[in-house]
N, C-alpha and C positions, 0 to 999 in steps of 0.2 A: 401281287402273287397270282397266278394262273390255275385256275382249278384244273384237276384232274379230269379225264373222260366221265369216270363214274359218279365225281362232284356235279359234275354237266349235265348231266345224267338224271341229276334227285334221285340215286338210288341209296340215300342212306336214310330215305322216308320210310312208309307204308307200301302195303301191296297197290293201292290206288297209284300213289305216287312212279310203282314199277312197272303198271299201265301205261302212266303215260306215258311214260319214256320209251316203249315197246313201239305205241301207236306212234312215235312222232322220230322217230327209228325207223320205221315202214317210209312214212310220207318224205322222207331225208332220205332214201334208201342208202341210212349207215349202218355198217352191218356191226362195225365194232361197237355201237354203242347198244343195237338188237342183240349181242351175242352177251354183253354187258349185265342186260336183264335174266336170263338165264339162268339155273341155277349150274353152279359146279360139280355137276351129278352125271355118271355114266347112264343110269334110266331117264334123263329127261326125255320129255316126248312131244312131239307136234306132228300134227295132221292136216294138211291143207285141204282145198276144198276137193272131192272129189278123188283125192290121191290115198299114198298108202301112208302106214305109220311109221313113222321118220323117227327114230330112235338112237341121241346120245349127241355129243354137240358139234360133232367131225360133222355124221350127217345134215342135221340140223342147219347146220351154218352153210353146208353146199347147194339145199335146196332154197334157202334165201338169199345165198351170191345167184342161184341161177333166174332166180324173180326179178333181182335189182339189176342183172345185165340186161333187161327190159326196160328199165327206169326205176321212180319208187313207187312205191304202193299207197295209194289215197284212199283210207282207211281210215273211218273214227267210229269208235264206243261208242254206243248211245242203249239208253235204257237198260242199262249195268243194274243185276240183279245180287247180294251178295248173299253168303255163308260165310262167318267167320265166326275162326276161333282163336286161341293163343297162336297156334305154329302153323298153321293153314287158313288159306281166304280160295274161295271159289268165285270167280265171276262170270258169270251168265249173263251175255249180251249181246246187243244187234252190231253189226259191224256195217253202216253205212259204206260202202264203197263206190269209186266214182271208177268206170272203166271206159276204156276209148273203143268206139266202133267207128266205121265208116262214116255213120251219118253224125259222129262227134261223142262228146264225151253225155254218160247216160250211167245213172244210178244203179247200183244191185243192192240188194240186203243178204246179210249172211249172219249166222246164229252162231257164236262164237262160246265158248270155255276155255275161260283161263285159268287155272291154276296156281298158288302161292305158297313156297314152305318159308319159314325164315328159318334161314341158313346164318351161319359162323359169319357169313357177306352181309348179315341182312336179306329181306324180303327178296326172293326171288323165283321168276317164273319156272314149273317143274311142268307144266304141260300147256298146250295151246292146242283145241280142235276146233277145226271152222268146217261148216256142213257147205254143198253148194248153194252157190248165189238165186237170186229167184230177181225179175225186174220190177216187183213190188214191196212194199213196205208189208213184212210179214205180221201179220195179227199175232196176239198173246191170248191165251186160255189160263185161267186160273181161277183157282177157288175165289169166293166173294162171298165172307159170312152171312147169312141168311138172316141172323137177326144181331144186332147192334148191344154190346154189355156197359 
């Protein structure tokens, strides 16, 4: 028996699980299986780096057909921060990317939020904002309790 896209997918896991399938969706530049993740919402939102806000999933899906007519996107999570509750997961993280210049291919970091509601589908993504790329591995700032309980 043949799984489904969305069995392919793992999106009948967790919000972690509809991460990956986001991220490996980008690096695959398939868009049916990116569009997959998403929730089935007229407000869904994504923000790419440096661009406007892309609002609902007509848009949404046009402005990642027009990234993947470049190729896919070499893109991965790393140092995933969460917020979760029942019906929502927030993830706050670096997005290693790999981009091609002249002199070859060369690392950016970008600071990424993702979004989770679980929907009537299961866990799906309702927003994505990635800030611009910077050529080094961005530092973190955070609290650090001061004394140990």
């Amino acid at each position: 028996m043949r799984k489904s896209k969305l069995q392919a997918a793992n999106l009948e896991g967790n919000a972690d699980d509809v991460e990956a399938a986001f991220y490996d969706a980008l690096q695959n530049a398939d868009i049916e299986k990116l569009m997959a993740c998403w929730a089935d919402e007229d407000e869904i939102v994504c923000i790419h780096p440096g661009g406007p806000r892309v609002v609902g999933p007509v848009a949404i899906r046009a402005t990642f057909e027009a990234m993947f007519a470049n190729g896919s996107i070499r893109a991965w999570p790393e140092r995933v921060r969460k917020v979760e509750s029942l019906a929502s997961c927030v993830h706050n993280l670096l997005e290693k990317v790999e981009v091609l210049t002249p002199q070859g291919p060369r690392q950016a970091w970008v600071i990424a939020t993702n979004i989770y509601h679980k929907t009537a589908q299961g866990w799906r993504m309702v927003a994505h904002h990635a800030s611009p790329g910077t050529p080094s591995e961005i530092q973190e700032v955070s609290d650090t309790p001061s004394v140990l309980h």
